[in-house]
C-alpha positions in Angstrom: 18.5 -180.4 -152.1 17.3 -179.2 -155.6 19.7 -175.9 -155.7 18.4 -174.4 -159.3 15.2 -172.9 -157.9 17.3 -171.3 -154.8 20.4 -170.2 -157.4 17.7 -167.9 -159.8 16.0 -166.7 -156.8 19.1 -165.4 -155.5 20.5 -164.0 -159.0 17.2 -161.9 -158.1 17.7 -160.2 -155.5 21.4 -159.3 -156.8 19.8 -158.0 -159.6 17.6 -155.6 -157.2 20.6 -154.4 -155.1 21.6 -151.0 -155.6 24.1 -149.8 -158.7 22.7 -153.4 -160.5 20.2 -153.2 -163.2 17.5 -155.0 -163.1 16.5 -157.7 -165.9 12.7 -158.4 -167.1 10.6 -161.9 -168.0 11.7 -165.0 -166.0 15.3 -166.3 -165.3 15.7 -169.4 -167.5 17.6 -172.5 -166.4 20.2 -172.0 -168.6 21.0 -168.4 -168.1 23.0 -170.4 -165.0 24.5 -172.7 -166.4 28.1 -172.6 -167.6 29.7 -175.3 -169.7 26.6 -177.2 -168.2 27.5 -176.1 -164.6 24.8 -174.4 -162.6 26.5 -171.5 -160.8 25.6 -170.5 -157.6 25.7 -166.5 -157.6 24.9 -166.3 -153.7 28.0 -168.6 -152.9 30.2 -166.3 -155.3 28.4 -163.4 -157.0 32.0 -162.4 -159.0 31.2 -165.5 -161.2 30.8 -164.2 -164.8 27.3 -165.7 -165.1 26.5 -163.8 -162.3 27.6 -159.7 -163.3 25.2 -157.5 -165.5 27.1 -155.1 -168.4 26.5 -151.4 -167.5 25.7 -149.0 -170.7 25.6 -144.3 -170.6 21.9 -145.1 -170.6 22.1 -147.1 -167.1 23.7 -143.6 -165.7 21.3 -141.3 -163.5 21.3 -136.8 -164.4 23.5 -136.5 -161.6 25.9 -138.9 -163.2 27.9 -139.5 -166.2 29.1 -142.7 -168.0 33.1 -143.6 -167.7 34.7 -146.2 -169.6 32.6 -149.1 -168.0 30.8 -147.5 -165.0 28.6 -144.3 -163.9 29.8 -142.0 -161.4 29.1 -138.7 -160.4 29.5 -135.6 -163.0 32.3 -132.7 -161.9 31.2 -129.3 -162.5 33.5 -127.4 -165.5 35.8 -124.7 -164.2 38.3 -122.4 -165.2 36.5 -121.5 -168.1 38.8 -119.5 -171.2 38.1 -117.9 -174.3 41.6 -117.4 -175.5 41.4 -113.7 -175.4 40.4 -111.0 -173.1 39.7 -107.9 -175.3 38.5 -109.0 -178.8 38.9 -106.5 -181.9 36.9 -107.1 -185.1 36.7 -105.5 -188.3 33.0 -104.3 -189.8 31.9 -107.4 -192.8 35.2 -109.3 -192.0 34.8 -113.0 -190.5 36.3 -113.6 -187.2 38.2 -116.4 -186.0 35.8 -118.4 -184.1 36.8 -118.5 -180.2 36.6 -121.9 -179.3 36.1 -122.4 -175.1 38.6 -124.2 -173.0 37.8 -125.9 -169.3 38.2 -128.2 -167.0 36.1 -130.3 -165.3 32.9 -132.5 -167.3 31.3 -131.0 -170.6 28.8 -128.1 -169.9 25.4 -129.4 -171.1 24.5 -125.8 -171.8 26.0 -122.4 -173.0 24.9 -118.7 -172.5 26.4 -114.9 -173.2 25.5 -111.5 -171.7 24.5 -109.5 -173.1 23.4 -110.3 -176.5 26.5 -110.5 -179.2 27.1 -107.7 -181.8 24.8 -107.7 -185.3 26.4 -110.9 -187.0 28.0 -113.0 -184.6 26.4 -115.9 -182.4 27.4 -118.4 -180.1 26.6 -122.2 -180.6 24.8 -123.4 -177.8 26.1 -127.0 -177.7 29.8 -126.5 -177.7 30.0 -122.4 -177.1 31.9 -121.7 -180.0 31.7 -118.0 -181.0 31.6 -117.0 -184.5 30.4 -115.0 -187.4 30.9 -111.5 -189.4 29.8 -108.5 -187.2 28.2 -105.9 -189.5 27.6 -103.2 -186.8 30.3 -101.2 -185.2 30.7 -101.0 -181.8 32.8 -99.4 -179.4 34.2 -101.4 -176.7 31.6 -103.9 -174.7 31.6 -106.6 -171.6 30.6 -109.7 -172.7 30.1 -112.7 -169.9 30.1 -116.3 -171.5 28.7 -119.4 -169.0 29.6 -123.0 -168.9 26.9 -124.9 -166.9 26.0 -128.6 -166.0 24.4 -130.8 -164.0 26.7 -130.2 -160.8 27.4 -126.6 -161.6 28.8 -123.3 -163.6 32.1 -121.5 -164.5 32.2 -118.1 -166.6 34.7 -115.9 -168.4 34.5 -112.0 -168.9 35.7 -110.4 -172.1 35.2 -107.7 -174.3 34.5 -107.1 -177.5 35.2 -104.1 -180.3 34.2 -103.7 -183.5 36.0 -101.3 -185.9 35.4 -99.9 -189.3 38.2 -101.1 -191.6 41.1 -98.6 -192.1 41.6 -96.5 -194.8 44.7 -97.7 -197.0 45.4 -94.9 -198.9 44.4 -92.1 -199.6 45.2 -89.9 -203.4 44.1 -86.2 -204.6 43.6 -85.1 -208.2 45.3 -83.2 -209.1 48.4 -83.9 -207.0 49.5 -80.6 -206.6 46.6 -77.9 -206.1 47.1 -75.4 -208.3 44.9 -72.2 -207.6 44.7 -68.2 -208.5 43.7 -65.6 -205.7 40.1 -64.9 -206.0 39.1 -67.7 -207.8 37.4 -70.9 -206.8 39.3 -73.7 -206.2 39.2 -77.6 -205.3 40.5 -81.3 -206.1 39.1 -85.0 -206.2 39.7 -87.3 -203.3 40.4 -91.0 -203.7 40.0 -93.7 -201.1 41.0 -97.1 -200.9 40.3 -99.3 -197.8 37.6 -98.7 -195.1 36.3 -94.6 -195.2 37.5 -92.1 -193.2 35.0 -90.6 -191.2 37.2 -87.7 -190.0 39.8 -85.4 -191.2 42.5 -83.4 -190.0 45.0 -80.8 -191.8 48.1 -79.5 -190.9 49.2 -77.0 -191.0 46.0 -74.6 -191.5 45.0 -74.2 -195.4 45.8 -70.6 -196.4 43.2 -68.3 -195.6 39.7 -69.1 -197.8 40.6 -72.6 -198.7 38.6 -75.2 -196.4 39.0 -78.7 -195.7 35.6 -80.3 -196.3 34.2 -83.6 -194.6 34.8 -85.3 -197.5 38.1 -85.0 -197.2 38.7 -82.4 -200.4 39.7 -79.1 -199.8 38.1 -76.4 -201.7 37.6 -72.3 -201.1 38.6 -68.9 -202.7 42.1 -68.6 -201.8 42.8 -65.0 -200.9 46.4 -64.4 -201.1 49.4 -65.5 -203.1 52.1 -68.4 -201.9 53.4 -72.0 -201.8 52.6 -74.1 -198.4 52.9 -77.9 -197.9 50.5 -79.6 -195.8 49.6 -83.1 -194.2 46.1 -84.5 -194.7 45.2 -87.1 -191.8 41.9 -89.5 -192.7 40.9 -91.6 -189.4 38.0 -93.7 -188.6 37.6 -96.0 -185.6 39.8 -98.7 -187.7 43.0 -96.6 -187.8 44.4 -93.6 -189.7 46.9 -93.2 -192.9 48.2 -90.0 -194.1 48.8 -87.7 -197.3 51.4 -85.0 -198.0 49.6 -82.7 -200.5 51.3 -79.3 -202.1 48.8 -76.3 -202.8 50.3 -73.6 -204.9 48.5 -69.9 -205.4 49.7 -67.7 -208.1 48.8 -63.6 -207.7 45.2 -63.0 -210.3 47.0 -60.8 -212.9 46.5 -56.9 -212.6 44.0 -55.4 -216.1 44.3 -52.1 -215.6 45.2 -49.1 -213.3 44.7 -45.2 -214.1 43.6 -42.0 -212.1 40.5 -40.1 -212.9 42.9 -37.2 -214.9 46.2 -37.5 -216.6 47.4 -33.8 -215.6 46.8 -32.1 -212.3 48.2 -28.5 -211.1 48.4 -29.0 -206.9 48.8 -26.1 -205.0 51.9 -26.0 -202.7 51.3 -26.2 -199.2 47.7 -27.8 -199.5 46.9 -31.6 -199.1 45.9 -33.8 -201.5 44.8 -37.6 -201.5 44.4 -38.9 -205.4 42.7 -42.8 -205.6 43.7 -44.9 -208.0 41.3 -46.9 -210.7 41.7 -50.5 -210.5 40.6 -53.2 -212.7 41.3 -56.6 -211.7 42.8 -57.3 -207.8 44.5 -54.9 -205.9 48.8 -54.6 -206.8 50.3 -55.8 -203.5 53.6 -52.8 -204.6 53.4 -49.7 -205.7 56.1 -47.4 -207.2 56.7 -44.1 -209.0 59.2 -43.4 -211.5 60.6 -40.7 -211.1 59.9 -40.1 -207.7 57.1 -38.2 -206.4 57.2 -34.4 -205.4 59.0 -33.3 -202.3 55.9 -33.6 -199.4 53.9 -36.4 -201.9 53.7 -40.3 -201.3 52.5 -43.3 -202.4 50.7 -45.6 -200.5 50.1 -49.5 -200.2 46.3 -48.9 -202.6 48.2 -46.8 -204.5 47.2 -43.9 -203.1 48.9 -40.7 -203.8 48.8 -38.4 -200.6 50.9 -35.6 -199.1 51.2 -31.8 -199.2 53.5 -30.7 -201.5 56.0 -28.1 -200.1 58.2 -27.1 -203.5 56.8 -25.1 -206.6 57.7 -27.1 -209.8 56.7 -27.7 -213.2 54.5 -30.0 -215.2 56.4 -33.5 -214.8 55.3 -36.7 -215.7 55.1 -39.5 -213.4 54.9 -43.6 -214.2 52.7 -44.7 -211.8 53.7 -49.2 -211.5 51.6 -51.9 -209.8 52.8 -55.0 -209.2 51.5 -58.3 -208.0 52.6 -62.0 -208.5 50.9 -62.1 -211.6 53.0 -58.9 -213.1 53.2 -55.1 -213.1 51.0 -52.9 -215.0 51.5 -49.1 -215.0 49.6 -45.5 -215.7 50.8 -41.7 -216.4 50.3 -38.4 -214.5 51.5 -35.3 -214.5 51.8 -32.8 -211.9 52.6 -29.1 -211.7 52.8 -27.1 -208.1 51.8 -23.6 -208.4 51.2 -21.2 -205.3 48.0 -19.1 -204.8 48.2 -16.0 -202.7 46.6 -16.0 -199.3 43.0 -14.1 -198.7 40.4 -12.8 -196.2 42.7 -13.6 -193.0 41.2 -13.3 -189.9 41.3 -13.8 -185.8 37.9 -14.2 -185.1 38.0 -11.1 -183.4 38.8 -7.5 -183.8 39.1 -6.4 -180.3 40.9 -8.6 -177.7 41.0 -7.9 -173.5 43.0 -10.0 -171.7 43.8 -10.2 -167.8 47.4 -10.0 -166.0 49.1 -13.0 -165.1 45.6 -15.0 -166.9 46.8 -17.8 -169.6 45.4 -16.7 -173.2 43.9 -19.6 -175.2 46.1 -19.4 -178.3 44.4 -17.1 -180.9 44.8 -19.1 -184.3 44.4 -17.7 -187.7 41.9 -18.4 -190.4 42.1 -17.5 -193.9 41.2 -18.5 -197.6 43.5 -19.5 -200.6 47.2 -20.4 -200.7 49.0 -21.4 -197.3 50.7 -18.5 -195.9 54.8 -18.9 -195.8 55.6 -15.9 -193.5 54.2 -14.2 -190.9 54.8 -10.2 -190.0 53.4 -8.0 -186.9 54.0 -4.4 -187.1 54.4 -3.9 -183.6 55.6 -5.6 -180.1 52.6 -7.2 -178.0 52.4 -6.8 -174.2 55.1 -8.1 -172.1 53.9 -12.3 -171.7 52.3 -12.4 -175.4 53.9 -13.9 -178.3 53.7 -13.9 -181.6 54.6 -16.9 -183.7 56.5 -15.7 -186.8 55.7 -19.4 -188.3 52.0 -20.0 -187.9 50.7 -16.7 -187.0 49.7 -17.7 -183.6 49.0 -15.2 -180.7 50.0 -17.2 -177.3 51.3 -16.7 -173.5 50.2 -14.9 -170.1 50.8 -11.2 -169.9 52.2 -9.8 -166.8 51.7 -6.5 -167.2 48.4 -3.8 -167.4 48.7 -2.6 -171.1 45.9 0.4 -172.7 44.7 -0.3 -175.9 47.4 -0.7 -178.8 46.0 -2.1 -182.5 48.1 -4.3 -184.6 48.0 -5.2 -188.0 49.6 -9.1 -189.0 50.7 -10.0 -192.9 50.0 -13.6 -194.2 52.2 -13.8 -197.4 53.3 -16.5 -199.9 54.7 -16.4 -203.1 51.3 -15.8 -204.5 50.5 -12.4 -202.4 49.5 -11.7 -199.2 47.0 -10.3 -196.9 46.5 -8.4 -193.5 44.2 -8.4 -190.4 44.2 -5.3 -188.0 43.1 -5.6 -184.3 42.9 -4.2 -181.1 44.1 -5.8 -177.7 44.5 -4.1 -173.9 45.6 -5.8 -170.8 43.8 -5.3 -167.7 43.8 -6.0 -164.2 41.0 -7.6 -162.5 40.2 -10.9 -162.3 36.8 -13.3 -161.8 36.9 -16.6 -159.5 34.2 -18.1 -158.1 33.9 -21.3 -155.7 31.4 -22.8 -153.3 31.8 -24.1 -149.5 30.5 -27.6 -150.4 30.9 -29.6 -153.1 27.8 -31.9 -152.2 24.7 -30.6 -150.9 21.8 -32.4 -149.8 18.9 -30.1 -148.0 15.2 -31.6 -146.9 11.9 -30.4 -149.4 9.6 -27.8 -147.6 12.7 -26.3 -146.1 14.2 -23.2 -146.3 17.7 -23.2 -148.0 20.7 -20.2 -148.0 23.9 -20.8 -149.7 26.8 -18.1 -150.5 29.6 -18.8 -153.0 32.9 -17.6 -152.1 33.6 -14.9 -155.4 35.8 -12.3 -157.1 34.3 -10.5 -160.1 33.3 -6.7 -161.2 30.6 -5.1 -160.6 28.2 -5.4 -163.7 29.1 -8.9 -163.8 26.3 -11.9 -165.6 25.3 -15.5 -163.6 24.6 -18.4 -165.4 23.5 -22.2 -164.2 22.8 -25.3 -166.0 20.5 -27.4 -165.4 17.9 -25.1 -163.6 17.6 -25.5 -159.9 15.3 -27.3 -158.3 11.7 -25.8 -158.2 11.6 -23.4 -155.3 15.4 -22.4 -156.0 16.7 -19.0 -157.1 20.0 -18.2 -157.9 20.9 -14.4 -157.6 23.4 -11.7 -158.6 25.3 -11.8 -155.6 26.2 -15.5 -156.1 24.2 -16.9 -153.5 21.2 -19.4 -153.8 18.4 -19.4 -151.5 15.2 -20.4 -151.6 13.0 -23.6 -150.4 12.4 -26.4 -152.4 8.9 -28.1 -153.0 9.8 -31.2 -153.8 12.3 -34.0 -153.9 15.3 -33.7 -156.7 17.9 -36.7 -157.3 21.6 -35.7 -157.5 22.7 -33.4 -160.3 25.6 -31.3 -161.1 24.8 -27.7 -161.4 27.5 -25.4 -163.2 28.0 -21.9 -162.6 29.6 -19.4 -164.4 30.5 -15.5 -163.6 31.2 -13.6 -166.6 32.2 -9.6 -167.0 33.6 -8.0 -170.5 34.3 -11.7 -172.3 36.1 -13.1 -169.2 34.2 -15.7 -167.5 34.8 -18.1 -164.6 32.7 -21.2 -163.4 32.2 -24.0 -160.7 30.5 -26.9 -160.0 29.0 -28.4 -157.0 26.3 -31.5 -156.5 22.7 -31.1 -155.0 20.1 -33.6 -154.5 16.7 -32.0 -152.6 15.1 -34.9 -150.1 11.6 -36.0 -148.9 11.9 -39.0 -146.9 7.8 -39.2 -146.3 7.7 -39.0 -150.0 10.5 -42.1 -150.3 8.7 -44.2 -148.1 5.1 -43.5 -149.8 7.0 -44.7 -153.1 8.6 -47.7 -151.5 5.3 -49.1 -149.9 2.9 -48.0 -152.2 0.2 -50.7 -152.8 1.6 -52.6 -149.5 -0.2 -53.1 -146.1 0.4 -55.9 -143.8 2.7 -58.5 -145.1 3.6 -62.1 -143.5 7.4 -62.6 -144.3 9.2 -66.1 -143.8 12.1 -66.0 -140.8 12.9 -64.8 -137.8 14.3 -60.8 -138.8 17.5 -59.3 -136.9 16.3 -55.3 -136.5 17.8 -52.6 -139.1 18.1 -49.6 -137.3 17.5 -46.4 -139.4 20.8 -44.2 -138.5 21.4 -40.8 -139.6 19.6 -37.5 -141.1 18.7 -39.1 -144.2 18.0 -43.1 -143.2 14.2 -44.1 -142.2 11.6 -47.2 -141.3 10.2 -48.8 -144.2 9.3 -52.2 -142.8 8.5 -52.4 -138.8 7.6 -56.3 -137.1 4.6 -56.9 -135.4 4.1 -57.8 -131.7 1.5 -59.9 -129.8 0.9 -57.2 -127.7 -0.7 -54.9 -130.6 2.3 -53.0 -129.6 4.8 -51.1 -132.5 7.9 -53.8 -133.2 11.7 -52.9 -134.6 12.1 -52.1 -137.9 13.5 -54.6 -139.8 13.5 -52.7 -143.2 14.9 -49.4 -143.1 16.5 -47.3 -146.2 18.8 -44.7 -146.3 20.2 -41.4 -148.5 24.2 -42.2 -148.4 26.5 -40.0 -150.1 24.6 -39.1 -153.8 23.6 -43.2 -153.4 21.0 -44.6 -152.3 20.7 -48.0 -149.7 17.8 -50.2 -148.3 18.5 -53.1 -146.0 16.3 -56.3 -145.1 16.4 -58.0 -141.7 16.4 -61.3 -143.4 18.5 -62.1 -146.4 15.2 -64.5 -148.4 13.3 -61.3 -148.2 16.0 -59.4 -150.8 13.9 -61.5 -153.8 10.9 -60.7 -153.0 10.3 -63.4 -150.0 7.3 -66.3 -150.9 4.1 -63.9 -152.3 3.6 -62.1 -155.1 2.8 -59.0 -152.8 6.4 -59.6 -151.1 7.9 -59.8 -154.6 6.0 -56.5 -155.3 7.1 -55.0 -153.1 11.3 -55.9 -153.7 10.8 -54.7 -157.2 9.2 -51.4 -156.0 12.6 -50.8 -153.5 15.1 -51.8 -156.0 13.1 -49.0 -158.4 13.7 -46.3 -155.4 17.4 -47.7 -154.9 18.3 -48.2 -158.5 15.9 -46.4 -160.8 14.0 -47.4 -164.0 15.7 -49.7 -166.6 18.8 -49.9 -164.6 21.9 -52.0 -164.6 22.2 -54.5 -161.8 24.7 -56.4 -160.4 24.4 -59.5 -158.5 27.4 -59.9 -155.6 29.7 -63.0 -156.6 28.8 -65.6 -153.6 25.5 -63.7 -152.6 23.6 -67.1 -153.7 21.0 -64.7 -155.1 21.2 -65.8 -159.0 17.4 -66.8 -158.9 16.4 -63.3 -158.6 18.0 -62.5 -162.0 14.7 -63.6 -163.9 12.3 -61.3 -161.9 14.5 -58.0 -162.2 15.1 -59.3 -166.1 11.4 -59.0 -166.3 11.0 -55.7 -164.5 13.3 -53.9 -167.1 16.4 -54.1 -165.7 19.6 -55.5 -167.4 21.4 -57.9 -164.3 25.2 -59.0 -164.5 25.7 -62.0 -161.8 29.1 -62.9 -159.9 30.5 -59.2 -160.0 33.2 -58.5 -157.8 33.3 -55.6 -155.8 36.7 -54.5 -157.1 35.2 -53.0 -160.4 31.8 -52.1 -159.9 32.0 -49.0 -162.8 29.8 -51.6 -165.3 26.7 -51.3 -162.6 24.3 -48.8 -161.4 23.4 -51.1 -158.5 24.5 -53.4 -156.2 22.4 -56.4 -154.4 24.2 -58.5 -152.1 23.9 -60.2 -148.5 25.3 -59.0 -144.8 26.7 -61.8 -144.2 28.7 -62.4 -147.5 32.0 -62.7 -145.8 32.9 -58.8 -146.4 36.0 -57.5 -144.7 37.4 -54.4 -144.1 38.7 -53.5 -147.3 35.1 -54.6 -149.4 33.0 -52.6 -146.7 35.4 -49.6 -148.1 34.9 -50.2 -151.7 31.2 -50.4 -151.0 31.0 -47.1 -149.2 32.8 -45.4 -151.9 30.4 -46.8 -154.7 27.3 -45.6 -152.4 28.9 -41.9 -151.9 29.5 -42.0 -155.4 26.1 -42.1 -156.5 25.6 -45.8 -156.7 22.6 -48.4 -155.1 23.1 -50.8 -152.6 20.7 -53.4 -151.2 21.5 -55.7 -148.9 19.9 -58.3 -146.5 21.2 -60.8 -143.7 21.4 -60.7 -139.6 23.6 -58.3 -137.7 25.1 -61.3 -135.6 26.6 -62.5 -138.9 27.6 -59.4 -140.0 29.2 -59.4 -136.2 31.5 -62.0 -136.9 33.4 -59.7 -139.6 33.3 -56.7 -138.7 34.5 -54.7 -135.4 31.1 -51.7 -135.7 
């Protein structure tokens, strides 16, 4: 049997098996033979002759080449970078961060997101390096590992910081500087620069620390002060003790407009000093001012001098920092006798048991320094022997007596003669209401309770409403033609000088007028929501808005406003309608009640947790000055006051609100009685 055909043919198909590779042109005779043996592979294929070397090129994607064979590629894991967070400094070059892992080499590299300005990743073997020249506040980075079977990645961060400041010098060392005059110094930086500075403590008032880290400014007043300068940047901060020094400026000149003065004794004076250069923080006199006379801290001299002296001379010394410069004045204090005195009145009547108003003196020249009367006043008046004064309550009838009083001082004196009588009656006046409100087109009587002579005068202010009359006998009657807001109308009685007044409020009403002015313009309007009914209750309340039926028939009123007190009040069925609802007629139409409620240009306040801020802008517009959140604890700021029923009120707010209506304030308010229920017991 020839076995060399059969032996190649068999070499063959071991070539062809799987993991073998497979050879090209024809198998020679001698590619079996060994030591001119022919092998037979398909007896023993582990023969020598008979195995194939395997090269990295013989391995498939999915595999990789080891020592001598392929076999399948692991996928890297546990990927490291070395570091977690990663802090660089701007133009300085990194370390590079070389990747750690196990498992078979990537055959690619990535990073997300892009690196920083300057530093890059190399693709092959995922080395990161470089010089970042951006700075950069703190950022994720996320570096992948992949190959053939598979991935691993690492999370870090990076942060790049300016470099930090080294040092940090001023010229000149010490700051040496003069009130009132600019000064500054020269900043020197080594290292990275600062982009922020910080002083402490605070630079004496009108020096400034600027951004550049100098400190420059007017300094304002005198002293020694250390301070720390702090220069930062996102690199780190250093620190600099500095020492700033301001002397006083120095004093020119100081003098007074005359260099003798004669001052009259009992008369006050106020004398202002010339000044050239800054003010003298001290001032002093040498000798000693006159008894009554002062100095002050401008170098005033003030006072009223109280002892007759002289010509003496006076050195008049300012001081500052800088030194003391000084001026001379002389002073002499004469006296001038008093003239022309006078009571304002020659003839005086005054009631039993009625207080007089102290009767004070007048006169010209010198200040009186005695007081004489020639004669006792009524039992009850007084006579001050000091300052002339005529005081007290006499308590008995007196006829007509005339005194004469003497002014003197050591300059002369003078006299004023007068007549006075105590008498018996007496004038009061007071009315039965202190509010009145009373309807237009009606008739109107009112008496005031009174005590006063016969003969005696009436007086009012402001005039009564038209229609109104107030006569002689202290009543008023009459019947007013139209409406009148609250005023105060004063009274007074008078008889022989004596007088006696009272006060009361009155407001005249029209409630077919207040409607017309509410709804003017208005006709049938479509308002959003479901209304709860407002009752009108009381003389003064009525119907503005009433619902419509499906029957054709008259519905509830759902607006209704009201007189309260001297206030005013309107309330909507439906808190969205307060702003005006969703038309411009609606909105109309809220602008015209706040006008009846609140008046022209008034000011507004919107109730803290009403949720009715949006309606700021359209009262704004409409001339009125709003305040929002107020709280109903201090509502003295506001004319007005909008707010919802059901704002959570209790007992206590429903009383502070009723005393701001009664008291002449607005109120609107809007919101459903079964709300309103659930806080309050009527």
């Amino acid at each position: 049997m020839n076995t060399k055909p059969l032996g190649a043919v068999i070499l063959c198909l071991i070539l062809l098996l799987p993991g073998c590779t497979s050879i090209t042109g024809d198998v020679k005779d001698e590619d079996l033979e060994l030591n001119n043996e022919i092998i037979n592979c398909q007896d023993d294929p582990s023969q020598s002759g008979c195995l194939v070397k395997i090269s990295p090129n013989d391995c498939s994607l999915s595999e990789i080449f080891d020592t001598d064979s392929c076999r399948e590629i692991n996928s890297p894991k546990n990927l490291q970078m070395g570091v977690s967070e990663l802090i660089l400094e701007i133009n300085s070059e990194m370390q590079p961060l070389t990747p750690s892992f196990l498992g078979d080499r990537p055959s690619s590299w990535s990073i997300s997101p892009n690196l920083p300005e300057g530093i890059i990743m190399d693709l092959d073997s995922g080395v990161i390096s470089g010089i970042p020249i951006v700075e950069s506040i703190s950022k994720n980075y996320t570096v992948t590992a992949t190959n053939f079977a598979g991935s691993t990645s690492f999370n870090f961060s990076i942060r790049i910081t300016s470099k930090q400041p080294v040092s940090i010098s001023y010229s000149p060392s010490i700051l040496e500087c003069t009130v009132n005059n600019t000064c500054s110094n020269n900043i020197t930086i080594e290292g990275g620069i600062p982009t922020f500075y910080s002083i402490i403590p605070e630079l004496p008032y009108g020096l400034y620390l600027l951004q550049s880290g100098e400190i420059q400014g007017i300094p304002q007043n005198s002293g020694n002060s250390n301070h720390t300068i702090i220069a930062s940047n996102s690199g780190g901060y250093i620190s600099k003790n500095i020492t700033i020094s301001i002397s006083d400026e120095k004093i020119f000149n100081i003098e007074y407009n005359f260099t003798e003065q004669s001052l009259v004794i009992g008369q006050a004076i106020e004398i202002n000093p010339q000044i050239i250069g800054p003010n003298p923080t001290t001032w002093i006199s040498e000798p000693d001012l006159p008894e009554g006379l002062i100095i002050s801290e401008k170098g005033k001299i003030i006072g009223i001098p109280t002892k007759i002296q002289n010509f003496i001379t006076y050195n008049i010394q300012g001081s500052n920092g800088a030194g003391t410069v000084s001026t001379n004045i002389s002073f002499e204090i004469i006296d001038i006798g008093t003239k022309n005195l006078s009571y304002g009145n020659s003839q005086f009547s005054f009631m039993i048991n009625e207080d007089v108003q102290p009767i004070i003196p007048y006169w010209d020249g010198g200040n009186p320094t005695s007081w004489e009367i020639n004669n006792n006043l009524p039992i009850g008046l007084f006579f001050d022997d000091e300052t002339g004064i005529i005081f007290g309550k006499p308590s008995l009838q007196s006829n007509t007596k005339y005194f004469t009083i003497w002014a003197n001082n050591s300059g002369g004196s003078t006299y004023f003669q007068f007549s006075l009588e105590v008498i018996e009656y007496t004038i009061s006046i007071s009315w039965p209401l202190d509010e009145i409100a009373i309807a237009s087109n009606n008739s109107f009587l009112m008496r005031s309770n009174f005590s006063a002579p016969n003969g005696s005068t009436w007086e009012i202010s402001p005039s009564l409403p038209n229609g109104l009359s107030l006569f002689d006998n202290g009543t008023i009657i009459g019947t007013p033609i139209e409406r009148s807001d609250w005023d105060e109308y004063f009274i007074w009685v008078n008889f022989s000088g004596f007088s006696a007044n009272s006060s009361f409020w009155l407001a005249v009403h029209d409630l077919i007028a207040d409607q017309s002015e509410i709804i003017r313009g208005m006709e049938v309007t479509n308002w959003n929501g479901l209304p709860s009914t407002i009752l009108p209750v009381g003389k003064w309340s009525f119907p503005v808005g009433i619902s419509s039926r499906d029957d054709g028939k008259i519905g509830n009123p759902v607006i209704s406003a009201s007189h309260v007190g001297r206030g005013k009040m309107l309330g909507y069925g439906h808190e969205s309608w307060i702003s005006g609802g969703h038309t411009t007629q609606e909105l109309t139409f809220s602008l015209q009640a706040v006008q009846w409620v609140c008046g022209k240009e008034a000011e507004i306040g919107i109730s803290y947790g009403s949720g009715l801020s949006h309606y700021k802008e359209d009262l704004e517009n409409d001339g009125h000055n709003v305040q929002e959140s107020i709280s109903l604890d201090d509502l003295s700021e506001v004319d007005c006051l909008i707010d919802e029923f059901w704002n959570g009120h209790d007992a206590r707010d429903n009383s502070l609100i009723e005393d701001f209506l009664v008291s002449g304030g607005g109120l609107i308010m809007g919101g459903h009685s079964w709300y309103w229920s659930y806080f309050n017991s009527d």
